[in-house]
N, C-alpha and C positions, 0 to 999 in steps of 0.2 A: 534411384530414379526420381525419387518427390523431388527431388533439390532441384532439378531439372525444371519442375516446373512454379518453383519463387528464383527462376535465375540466379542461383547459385552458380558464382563466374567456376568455379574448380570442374565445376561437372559438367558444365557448358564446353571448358575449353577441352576436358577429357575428350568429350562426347566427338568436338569439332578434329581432333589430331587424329581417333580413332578410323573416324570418316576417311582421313585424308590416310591414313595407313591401311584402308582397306581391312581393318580389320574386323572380325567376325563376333558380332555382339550379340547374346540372347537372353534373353530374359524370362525367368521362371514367370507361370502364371500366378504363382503368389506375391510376385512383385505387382502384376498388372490387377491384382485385386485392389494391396495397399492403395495404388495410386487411385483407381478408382472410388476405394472407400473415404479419400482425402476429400481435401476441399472442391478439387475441379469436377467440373459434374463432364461426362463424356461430352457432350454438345462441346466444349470449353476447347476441351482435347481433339478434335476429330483434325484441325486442320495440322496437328503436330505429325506428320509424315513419319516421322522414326515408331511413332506408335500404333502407327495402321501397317505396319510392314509385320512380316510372317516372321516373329525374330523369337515368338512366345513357345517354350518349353513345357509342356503339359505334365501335371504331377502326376503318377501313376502308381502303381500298388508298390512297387520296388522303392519308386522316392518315398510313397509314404512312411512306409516300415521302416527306410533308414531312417528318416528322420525322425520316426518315433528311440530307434536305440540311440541316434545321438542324445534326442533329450533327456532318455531316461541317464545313461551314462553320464552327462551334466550336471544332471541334479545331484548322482554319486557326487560327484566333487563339489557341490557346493555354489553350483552356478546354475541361475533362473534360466533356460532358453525360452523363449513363445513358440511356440507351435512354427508361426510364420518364417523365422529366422532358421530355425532347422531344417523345414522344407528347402529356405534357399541354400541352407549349406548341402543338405543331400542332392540337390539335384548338381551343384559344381561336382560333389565325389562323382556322382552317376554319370555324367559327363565328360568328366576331366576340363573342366572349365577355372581357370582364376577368377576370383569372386571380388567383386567392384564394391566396396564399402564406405561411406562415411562415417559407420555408426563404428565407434571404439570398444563394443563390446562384442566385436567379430573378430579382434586381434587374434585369439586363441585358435583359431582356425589355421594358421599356419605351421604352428607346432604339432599340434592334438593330429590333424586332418590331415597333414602335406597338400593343403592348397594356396596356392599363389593367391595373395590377399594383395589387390591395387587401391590402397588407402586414400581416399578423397576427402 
């Protein structure tokens, strides 16, 4: 979702086909942190419509915990997760959601997780 806001054309045009497919997009609150902690300050964001909409997914004790055993399991093998990325991957498991990524170090989410990864 940051890409979204430097007009990143890939996530733009996602975002636009999604609209027109009616499909059901939601976004953890650890994404609307990211975005928040970025460069746009809220005032910047407020007239962006897709992000005043009710689409945010609240992390709860259940996401937390998973996403503490994803990262601890992680690190078994030898790969850094952050906190933040974990969260987003437990709340897809918790969900059953395909998880929308640009970052190339979510690949492993399709094997490890059985979650549909739409690579941006």
């Amino acid at each position: 979702m940051i890409g979204l806001f430097v007009n990143e054309v890939n996530i733009i045009n996602f975002l636009n086909q999604a609209a027109r497919d009616n499909m059901d997009i939601r976004i953890s609150t650890m994404t609307e942190c990211e975005i928040f902690s970025g460069v746009i300050s809220e005032l910047e964001h407020t007239d962006i419509r897709f992000l005043n909409s009710q689409r945010y997914i609240d992390i709860n004790s259940k996401i937390a915990r998973l996403a503490g055993n994803i990262r601890r399991e992680q690190k078994l093998k030898g790969r850094k997760l952050k906190a933040p990325d974990a969260i987003i991957i437990a709340t897809a498991i918790e969900y059953n959601l395909a998880l929308v990524s640009r970052d190339s170090d979510m690949n492993f989410v399709e094997i490890e997780y059985g979650i549909n990864l739409i690579k941006l």
